[in-house]
DRENTIZA-587471 format. One record per residue (C-alpha): residue number from 1; residue in one letter; z, y, x. Coordinates in nm, 4 decimals, padded with zeros to 6 digits, always signed. Each point is the difference from the previous one (the first is absolute). Last residue first. Layout:
BEGIN
NODE   resi   resn         pz         py         px
NODE    NUM      a          Z          Y          X
...
This chain:
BEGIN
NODE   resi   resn         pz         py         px
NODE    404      x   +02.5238   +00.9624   +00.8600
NODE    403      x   -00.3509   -00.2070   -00.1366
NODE    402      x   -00.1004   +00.2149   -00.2803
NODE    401      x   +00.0382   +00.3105   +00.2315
NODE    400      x   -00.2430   -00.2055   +00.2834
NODE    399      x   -00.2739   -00.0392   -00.2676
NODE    398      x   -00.0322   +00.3775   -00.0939
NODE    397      x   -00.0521   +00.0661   +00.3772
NODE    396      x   -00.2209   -00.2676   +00.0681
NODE    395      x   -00.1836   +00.0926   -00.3074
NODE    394      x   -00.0368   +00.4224   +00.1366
NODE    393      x   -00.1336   -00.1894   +00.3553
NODE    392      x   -00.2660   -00.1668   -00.1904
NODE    391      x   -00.1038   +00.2601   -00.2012
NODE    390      x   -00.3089   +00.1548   +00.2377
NODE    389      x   -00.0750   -00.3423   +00.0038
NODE    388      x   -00.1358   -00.0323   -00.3806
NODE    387      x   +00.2063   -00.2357   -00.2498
NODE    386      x   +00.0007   -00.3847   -00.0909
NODE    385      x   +00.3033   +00.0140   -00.2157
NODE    384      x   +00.2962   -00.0822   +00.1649
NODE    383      x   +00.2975   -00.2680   -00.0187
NODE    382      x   +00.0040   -00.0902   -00.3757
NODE    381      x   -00.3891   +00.0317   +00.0091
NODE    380      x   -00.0631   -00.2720   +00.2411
NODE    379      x   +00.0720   -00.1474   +00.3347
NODE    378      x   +00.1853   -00.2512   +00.1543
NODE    377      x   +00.1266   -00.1609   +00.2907
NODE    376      x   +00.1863   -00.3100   +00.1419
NODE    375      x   -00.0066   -00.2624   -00.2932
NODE    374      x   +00.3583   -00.1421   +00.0295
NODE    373      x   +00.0060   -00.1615   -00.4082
NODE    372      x   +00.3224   +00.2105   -00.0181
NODE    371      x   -00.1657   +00.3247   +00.1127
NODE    370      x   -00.3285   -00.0580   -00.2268
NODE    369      x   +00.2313   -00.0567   -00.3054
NODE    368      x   +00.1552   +00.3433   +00.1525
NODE    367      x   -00.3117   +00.1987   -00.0146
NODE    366      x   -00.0939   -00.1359   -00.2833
NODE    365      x   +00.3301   +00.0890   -00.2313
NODE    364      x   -00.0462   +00.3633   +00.2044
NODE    363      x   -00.3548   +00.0660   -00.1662
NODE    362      x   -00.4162   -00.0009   +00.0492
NODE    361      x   +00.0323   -00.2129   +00.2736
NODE    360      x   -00.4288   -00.0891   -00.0614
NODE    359      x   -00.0422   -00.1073   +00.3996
NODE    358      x   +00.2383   -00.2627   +00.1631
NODE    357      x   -00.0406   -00.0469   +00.3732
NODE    356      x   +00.0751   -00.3180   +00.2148
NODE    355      x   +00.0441   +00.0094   +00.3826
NODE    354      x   -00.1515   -00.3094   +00.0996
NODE    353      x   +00.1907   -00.3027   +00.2284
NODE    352      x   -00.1845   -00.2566   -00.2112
NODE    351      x   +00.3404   -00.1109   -00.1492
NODE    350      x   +00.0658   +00.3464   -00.0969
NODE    349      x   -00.3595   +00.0023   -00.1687
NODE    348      x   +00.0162   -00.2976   -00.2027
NODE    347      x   +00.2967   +00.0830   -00.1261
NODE    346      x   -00.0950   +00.3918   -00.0331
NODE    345      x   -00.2542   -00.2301   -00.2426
NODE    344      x   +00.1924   -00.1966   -00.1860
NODE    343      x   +00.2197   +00.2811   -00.1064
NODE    342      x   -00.2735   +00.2041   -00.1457
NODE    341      x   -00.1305   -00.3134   -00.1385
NODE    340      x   +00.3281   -00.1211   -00.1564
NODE    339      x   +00.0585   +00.3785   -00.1204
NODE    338      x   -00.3392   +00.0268   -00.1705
NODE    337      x   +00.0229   -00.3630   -00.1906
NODE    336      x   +00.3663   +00.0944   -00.1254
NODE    335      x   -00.1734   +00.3203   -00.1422
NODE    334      x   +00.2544   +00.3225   -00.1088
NODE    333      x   +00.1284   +00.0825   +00.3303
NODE    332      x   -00.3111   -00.0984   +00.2080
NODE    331      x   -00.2493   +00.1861   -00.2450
NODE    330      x   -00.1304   +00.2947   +00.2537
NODE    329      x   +00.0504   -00.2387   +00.2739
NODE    328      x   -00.2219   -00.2860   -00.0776
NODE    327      x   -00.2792   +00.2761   -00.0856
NODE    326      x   +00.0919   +00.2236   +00.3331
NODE    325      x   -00.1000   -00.3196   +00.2113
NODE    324      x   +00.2302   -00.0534   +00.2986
NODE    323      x   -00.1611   +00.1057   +00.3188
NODE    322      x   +00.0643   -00.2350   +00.3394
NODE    321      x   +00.0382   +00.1720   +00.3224
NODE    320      x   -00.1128   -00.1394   +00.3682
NODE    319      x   -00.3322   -00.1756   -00.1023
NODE    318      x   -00.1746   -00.2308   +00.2710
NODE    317      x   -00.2210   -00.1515   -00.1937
NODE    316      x   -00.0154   -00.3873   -00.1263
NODE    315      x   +00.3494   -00.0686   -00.1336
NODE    314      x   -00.0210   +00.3432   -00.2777
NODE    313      x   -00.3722   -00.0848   -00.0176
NODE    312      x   +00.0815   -00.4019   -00.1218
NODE    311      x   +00.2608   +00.1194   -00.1833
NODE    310      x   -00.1604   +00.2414   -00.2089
NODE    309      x   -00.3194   -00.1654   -00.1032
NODE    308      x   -00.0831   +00.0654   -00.3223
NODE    307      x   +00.1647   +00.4168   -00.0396
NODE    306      x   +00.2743   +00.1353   -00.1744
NODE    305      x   +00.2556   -00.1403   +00.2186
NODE    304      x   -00.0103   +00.2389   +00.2432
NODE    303      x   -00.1479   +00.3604   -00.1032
NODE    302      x   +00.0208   +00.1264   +00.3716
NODE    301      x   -00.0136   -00.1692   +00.2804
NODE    300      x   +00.1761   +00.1985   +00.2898
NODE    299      x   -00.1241   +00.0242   +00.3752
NODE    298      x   +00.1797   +00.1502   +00.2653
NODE    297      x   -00.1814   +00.2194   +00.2912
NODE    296      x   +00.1434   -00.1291   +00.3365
NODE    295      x   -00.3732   -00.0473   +00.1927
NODE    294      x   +00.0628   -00.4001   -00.0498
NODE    293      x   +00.0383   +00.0616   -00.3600
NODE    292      x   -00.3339   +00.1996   -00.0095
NODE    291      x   -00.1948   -00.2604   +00.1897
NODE    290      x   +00.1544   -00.2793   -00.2346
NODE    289      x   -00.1171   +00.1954   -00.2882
NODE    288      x   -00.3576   +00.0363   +00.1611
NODE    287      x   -00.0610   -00.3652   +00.0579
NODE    286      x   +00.1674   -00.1363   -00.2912
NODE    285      x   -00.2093   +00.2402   -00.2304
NODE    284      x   -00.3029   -00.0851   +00.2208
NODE    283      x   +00.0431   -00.3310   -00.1087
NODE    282      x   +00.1156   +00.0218   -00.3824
NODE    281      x   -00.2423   +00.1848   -00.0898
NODE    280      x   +00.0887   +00.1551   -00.3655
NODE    279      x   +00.3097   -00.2131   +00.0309
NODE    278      x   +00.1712   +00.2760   +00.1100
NODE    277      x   -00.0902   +00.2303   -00.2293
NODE    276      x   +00.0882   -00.2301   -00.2965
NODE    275      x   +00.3535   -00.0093   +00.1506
NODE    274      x   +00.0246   +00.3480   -00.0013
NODE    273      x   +00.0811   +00.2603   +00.2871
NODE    272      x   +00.2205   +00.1882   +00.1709
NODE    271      x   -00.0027   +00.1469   +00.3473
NODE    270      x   +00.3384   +00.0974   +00.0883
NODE    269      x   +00.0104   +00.3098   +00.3049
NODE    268      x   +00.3600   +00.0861   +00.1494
NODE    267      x   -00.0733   -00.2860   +00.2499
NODE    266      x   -00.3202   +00.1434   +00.1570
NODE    265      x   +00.1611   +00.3010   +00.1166
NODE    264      x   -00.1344   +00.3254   -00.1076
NODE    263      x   -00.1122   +00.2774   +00.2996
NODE    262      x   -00.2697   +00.1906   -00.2586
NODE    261      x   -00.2874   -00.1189   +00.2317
NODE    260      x   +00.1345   -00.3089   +00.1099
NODE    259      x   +00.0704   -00.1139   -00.3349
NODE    258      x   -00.4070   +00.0665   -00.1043
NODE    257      x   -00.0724   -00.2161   +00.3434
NODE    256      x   +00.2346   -00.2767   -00.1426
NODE    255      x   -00.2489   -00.0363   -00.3674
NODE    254      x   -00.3239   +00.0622   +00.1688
NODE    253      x   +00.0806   -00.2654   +00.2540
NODE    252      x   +00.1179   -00.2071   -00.3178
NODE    251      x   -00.2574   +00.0640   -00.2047
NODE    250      x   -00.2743   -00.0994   +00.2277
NODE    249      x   -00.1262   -00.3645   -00.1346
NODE    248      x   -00.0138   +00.1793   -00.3113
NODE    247      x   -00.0121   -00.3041   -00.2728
NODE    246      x   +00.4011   +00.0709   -00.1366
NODE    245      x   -00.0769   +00.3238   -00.1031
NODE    244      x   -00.2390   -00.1273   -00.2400
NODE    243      x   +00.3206   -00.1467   -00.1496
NODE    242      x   +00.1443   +00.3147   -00.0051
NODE    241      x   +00.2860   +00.1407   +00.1457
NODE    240      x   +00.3087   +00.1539   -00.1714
NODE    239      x   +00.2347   +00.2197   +00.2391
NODE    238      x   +00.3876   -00.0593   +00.0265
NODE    237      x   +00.1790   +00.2571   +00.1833
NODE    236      x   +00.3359   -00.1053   +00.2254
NODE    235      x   +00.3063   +00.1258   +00.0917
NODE    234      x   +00.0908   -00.1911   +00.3223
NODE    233      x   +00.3060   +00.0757   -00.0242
NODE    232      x   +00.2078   -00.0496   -00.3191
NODE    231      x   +00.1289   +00.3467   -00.1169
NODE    230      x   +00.2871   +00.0796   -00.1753
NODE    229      x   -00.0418   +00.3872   -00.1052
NODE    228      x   -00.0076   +00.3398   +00.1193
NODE    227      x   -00.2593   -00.1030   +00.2561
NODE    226      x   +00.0405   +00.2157   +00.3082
NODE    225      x   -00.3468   -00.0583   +00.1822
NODE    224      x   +00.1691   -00.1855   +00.2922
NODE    223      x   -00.1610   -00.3306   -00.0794
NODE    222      x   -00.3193   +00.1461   -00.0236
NODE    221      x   -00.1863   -00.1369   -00.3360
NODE    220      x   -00.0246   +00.3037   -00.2112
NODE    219      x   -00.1336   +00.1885   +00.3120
NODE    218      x   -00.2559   +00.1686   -00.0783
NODE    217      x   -00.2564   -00.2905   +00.0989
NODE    216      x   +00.0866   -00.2194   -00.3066
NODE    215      x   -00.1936   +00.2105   -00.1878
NODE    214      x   -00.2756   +00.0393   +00.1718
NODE    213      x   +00.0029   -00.3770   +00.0135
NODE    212      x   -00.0640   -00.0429   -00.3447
NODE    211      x   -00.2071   +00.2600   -00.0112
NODE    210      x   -00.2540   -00.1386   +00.2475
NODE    209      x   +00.0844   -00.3198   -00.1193
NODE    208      x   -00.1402   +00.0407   -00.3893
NODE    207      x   -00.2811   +00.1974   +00.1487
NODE    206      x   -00.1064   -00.2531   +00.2116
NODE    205      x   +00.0567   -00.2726   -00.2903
NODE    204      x   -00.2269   +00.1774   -00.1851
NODE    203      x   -00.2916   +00.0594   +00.2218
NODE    202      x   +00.0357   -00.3448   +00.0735
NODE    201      x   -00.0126   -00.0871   -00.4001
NODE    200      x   -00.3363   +00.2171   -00.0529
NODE    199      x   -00.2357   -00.2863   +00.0511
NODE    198      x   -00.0964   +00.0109   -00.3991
NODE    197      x   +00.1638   -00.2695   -00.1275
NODE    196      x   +00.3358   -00.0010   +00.1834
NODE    195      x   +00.0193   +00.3950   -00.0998
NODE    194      x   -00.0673   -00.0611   -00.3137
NODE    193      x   +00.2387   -00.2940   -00.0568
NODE    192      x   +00.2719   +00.2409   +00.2048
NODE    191      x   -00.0718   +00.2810   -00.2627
NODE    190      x   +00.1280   -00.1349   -00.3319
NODE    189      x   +00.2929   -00.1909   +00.1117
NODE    188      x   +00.0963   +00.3187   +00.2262
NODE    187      x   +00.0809   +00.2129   -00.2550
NODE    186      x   -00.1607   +00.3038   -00.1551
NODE    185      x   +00.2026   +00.3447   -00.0220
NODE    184      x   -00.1624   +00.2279   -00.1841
NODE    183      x   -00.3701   +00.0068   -00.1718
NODE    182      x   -00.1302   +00.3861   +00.1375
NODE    181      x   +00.1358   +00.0544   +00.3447
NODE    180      x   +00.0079   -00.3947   +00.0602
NODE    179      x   +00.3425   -00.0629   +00.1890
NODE    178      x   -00.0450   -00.3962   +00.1460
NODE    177      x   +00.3241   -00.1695   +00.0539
NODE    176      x   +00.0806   -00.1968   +00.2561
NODE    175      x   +00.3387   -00.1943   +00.0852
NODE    174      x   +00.1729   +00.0046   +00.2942
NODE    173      x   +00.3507   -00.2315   +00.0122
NODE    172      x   +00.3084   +00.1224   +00.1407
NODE    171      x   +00.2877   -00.0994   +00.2535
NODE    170      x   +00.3471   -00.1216   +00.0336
NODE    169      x   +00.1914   +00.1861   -00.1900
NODE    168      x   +00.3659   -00.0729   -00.0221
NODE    167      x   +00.1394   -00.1484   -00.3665
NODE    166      x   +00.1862   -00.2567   +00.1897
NODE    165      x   -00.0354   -00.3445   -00.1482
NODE    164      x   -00.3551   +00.0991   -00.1914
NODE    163      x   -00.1278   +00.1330   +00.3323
NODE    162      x   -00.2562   +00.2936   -00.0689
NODE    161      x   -00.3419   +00.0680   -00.0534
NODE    160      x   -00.1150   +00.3507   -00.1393
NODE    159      x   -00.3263   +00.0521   -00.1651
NODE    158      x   -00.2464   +00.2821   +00.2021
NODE    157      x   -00.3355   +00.1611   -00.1063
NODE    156      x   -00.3126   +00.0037   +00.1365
NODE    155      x   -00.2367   +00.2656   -00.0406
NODE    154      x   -00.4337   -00.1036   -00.1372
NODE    153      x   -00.1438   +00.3730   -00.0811
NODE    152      x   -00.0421   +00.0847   +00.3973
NODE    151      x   -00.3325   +00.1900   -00.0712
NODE    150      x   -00.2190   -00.3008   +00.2065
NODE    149      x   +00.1558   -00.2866   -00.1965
NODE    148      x   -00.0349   +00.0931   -00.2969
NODE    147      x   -00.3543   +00.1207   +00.0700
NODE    146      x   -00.0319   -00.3897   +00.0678
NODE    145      x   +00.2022   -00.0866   -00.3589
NODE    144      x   -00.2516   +00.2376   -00.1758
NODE    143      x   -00.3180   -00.2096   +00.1672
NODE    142      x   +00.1444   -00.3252   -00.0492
NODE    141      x   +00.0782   +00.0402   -00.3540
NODE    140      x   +00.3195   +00.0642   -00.1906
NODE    139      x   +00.0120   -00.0429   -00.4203
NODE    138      x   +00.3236   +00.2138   -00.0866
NODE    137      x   +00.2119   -00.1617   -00.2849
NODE    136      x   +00.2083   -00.1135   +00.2733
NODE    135      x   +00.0773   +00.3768   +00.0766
NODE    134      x   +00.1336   +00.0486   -00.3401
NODE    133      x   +00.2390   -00.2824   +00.0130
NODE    132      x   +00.1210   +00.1732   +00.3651
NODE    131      x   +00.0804   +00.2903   -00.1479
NODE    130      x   +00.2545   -00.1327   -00.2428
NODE    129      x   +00.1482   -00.2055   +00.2479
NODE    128      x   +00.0698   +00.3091   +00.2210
NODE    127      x   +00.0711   +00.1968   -00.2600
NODE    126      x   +00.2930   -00.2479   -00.1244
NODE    125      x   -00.0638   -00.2777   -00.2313
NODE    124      x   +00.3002   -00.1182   -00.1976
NODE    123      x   +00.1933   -00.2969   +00.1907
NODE    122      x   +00.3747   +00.1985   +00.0447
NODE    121      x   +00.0392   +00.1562   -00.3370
NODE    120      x   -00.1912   -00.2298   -00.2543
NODE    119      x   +00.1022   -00.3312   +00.2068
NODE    118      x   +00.3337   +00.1128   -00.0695
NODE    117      x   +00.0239   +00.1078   -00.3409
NODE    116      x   -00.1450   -00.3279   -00.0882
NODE    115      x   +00.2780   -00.2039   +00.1786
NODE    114      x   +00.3036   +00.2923   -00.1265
NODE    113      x   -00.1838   -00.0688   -00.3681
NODE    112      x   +00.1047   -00.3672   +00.0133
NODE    111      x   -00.2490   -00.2573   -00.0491
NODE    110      x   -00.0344   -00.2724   -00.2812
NODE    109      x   -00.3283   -00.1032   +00.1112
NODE    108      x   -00.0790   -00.0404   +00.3810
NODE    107      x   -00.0805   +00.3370   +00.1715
NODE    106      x   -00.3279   +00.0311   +00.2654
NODE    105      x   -00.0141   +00.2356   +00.2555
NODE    104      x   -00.1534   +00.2994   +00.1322
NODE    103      x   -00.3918   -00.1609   -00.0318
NODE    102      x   -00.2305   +00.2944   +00.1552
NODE    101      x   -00.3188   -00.1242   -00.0878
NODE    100      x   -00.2449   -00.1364   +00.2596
NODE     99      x   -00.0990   -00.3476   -00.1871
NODE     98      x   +00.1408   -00.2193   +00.2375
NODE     97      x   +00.3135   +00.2029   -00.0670
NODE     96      x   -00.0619   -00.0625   -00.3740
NODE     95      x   +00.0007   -00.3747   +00.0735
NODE     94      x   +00.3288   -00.0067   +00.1949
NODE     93      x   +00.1679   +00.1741   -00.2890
NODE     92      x   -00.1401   -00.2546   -00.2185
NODE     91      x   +00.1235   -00.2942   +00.1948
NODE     90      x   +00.3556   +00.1583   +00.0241
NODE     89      x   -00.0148   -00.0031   -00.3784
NODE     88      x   -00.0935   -00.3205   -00.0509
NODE     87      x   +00.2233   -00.1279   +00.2688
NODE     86      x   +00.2855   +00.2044   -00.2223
NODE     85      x   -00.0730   -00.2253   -00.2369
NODE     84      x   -00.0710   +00.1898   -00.3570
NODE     83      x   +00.2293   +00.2907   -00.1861
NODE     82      x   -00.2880   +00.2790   +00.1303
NODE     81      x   -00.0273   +00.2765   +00.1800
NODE     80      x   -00.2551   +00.1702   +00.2916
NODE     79      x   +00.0723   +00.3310   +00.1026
NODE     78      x   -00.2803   +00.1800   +00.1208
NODE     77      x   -00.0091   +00.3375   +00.2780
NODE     76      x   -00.3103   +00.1279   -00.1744
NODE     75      x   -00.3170   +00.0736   +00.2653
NODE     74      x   -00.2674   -00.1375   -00.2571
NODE     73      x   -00.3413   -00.1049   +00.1526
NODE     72      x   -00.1454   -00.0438   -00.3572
NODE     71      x   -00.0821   -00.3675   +00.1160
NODE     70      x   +00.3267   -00.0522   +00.1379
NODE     69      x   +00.1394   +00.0990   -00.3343
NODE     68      x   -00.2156   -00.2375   -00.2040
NODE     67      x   +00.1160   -00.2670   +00.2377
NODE     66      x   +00.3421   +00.0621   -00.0769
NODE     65      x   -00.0598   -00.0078   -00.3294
NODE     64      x   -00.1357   -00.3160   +00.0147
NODE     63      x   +00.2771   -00.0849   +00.2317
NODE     62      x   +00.2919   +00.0573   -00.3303
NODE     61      x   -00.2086   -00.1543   -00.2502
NODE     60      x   -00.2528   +00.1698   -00.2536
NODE     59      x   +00.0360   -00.0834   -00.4097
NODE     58      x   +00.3016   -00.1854   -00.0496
NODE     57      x   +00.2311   +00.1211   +00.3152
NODE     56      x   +00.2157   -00.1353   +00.2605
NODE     55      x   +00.0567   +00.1892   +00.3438
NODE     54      x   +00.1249   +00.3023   -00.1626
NODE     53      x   -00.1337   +00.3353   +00.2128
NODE     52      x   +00.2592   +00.3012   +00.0680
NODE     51      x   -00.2473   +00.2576   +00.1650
NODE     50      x   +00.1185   +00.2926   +00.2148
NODE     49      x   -00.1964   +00.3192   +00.1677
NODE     48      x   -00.2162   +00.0008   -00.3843
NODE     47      x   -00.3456   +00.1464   +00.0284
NODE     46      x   +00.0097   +00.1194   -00.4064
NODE     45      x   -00.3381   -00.0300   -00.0818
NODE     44      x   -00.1487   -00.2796   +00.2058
NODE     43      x   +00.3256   -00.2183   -00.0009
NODE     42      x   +00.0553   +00.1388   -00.3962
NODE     41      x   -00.3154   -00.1418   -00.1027
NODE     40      x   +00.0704   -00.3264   +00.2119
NODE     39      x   +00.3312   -00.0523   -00.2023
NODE     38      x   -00.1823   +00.1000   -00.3492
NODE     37      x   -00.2301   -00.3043   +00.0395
NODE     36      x   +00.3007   -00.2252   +00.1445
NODE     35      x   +00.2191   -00.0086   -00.2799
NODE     34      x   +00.3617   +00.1205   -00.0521
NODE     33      x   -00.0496   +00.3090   +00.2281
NODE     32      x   +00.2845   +00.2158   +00.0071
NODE     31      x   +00.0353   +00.3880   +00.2158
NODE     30      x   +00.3121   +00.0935   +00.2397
NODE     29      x   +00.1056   +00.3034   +00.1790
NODE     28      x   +00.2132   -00.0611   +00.2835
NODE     27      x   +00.3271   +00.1284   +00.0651
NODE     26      x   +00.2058   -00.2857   +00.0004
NODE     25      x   +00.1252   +00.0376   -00.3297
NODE     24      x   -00.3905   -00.0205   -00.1232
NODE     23      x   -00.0536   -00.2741   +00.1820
NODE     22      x   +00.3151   -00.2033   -00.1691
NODE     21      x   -00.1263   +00.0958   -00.3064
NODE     20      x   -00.3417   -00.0777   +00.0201
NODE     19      x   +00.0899   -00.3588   +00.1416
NODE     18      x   +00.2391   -00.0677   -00.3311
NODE     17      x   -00.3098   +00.1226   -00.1974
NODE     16      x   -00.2641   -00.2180   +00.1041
NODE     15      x   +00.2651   -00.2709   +00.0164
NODE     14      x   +00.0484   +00.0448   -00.3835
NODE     13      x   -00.3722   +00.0518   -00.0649
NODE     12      x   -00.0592   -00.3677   +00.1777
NODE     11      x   -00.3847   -00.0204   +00.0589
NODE     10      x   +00.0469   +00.1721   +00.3664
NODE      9      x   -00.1193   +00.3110   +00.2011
NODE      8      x   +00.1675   +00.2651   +00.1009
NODE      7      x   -00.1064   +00.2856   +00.2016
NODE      6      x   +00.2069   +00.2045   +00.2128
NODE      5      x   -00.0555   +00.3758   +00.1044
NODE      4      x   +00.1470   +00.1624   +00.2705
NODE      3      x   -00.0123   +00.3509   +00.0535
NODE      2      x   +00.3937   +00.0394   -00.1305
NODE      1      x   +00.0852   -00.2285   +00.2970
């Protein structure tokens, strides 16, 4: 991690230094900023990969500077510390997430070096992450995102799913990313707006099937296609659609007729979407949903709980799969509040008869908190990256090892 570079900042000298130190054994080269003026001078000078940020400080809090961050679009995997409530804390990781920064994790005051020497090592930003920040910073418009579309710049890649009591793989979910030549890798919270706003989402969500069910075509999801792994069968793909989606009376011919064309069954194909989509019209919603359910497509409502009316949607349409929001997951072992809701709701799901899916598993304590509290599947960094297809098969491989 010799490329890394962490900066601290926090009114305490003594902690400035203690933090320093441990960095710099770890690998990483470290700078000190006791007051926020020369903090932000460094952040534009310096770039920093890491930032160690005290919560509670005289002259600029802890989600000021957070908001000054934001504002200067800064890609810096953040640690957040202080000796106050861990709520506190958890509450100001949650806010810098709603900002767009890249929280790893928050420490409460005294911690141990092995606790910040592991959210240094296995949180840090990675190319990928890196490259994405710099994308956000690039301001899309309809006409670039329609040329976009035309040159093939908007890929999907693929994040694992599999069954928390087994470890077998049980299917993936499609996620777009848009490749600009010149600004990177942009993602799909900046694009899908656009697209919604300027009549380009059908053109979209064409594109994100097409290859979607390219995929799938090769074979992938043939029962006698050799997996060299546990498998559950049906092996699914989860595709995001739009609430605009929702108000084409012929998306679901256009939708079966695509799977007759590349020979995919209906049932290997999840359709998710968000509560606030679904409420966007709630009668043609109903209508269309319940079309696609009858046809054998499964339905999954993503983002539950973070939403105003969750149970009345999750009652109302005919959902098969029920998504456990990555922020109540992220801090389930640390937050009694996460954990009650995470477990509330594969509750309410199980009773419902809904397969339940945790998103955010971003390590094995998760993973088996979500095995005890019997969610059924889940996805997230510990398992897999989100990663091209053409690596697919090379994952499955890897996987299956860590599983003999």
């Amino acid at each position: 991690m010799n490329f890394a570079r962490l900066l601290i900042l926090d009114d305490d000298l003594d902690i400035c230094l203690t933090i320093k130190a441990i960095a710099e054994r770890a690998g990483l080269t470290a700078l000190i900023a006791t007051d926020p003026e020369s903090f932000f001078d460094h952040v534009v000078s310096w770039r920093p990969t890491h930032i160690a940020l005290d919560l509670i400080m005289p002259e600029m809090d802890g989600v000021e500077v957070l908001s000054r961050l934001a504002d200067l679009n800064c890609g810096a995997s953040i640690i957040i510390t202080s000796g106050i409530d861990y709520r506190v804390l958890d509450a100001a990781r949650r806010s810098g997430h709603e900002h767009g920064l890249q929280v790893s994790g928050v420490l409460q005051k005294p911690f141990s070096p092995a606790q910040l020497r592991t959210l240094l090592h296995t949180d840090g930003p990675d190319a990928a992450k890196t490259q994405m920040r710099a994308g956000n910073a690039f301001k899309p418009d309809a006409t670039s995102l329609a040329a976009a579309l035309r040159d093939g710049q908007v890929q999907l890649v693929y994040q694992p799913k599999i069954n928390c009591a087994t470890g077998a793989l049980t299917g993936f979910e499609a996620l777009a990313r848009w490749h600009h030549p010149v600004h990177g890798v942009t993602s799909p919270d900046r694009f899908i707006p656009l697209a919604e706003a300027h009549g380009l989402i059908d053109t979209l969500t064409l594109c994100v099937q097409e290859q979607a069910l390219t995929w799938m075509q090769d074979g992938l999801f043939q029962e006698q296609a050799g997996f060299v792994m546990p498998v559950e069968m049906p092996l699914t793909v989860s595709v995001n659609i739009s609430a605009r989606t929702l108000e084409d009376r012929n998306f679901a011919e256009s939708v079966m007729a695509l799977c007759d064309r590349y020979s995919v069954s209906h049932e290997h194909i999840v359709f998710e979407l968000t509560e606030t989509s679904a409420m966007a019209d709630p009668t043609s919603s109903l209508d269309l949903l319940t079309r696609l359910r009858m046809k054998g497509f499964q339905l999954s409502i993503d983002d539950f709980g973070t939403g105003f009316s969750s149970m009345k949607q999750l009652v109302r349409l005919p959902f098969s799969e029920i998504k456990v929001d990555k922020s109540f997951v992220l801090t389930a072992l640390k937050s009694e509040e996460s954990q009650a809701v995470v477990r509330s709701i594969i509750d309410l799901g199980r009773s419902l008869g809904l397969r339940t899916v945790a998103e955010g598993v971003e390590d094995q304590e998760t993973l088996a908190l979500l095995k005890e509290l019997f969610c059924d599947q889940a996805q997230g960094f510990h398992i897999a990256r989100p990663m091209p297809p053409a690596d697919v098969r090379a994952w499955m491989a890897d996987y299956a090892a860590t599983l003999a």
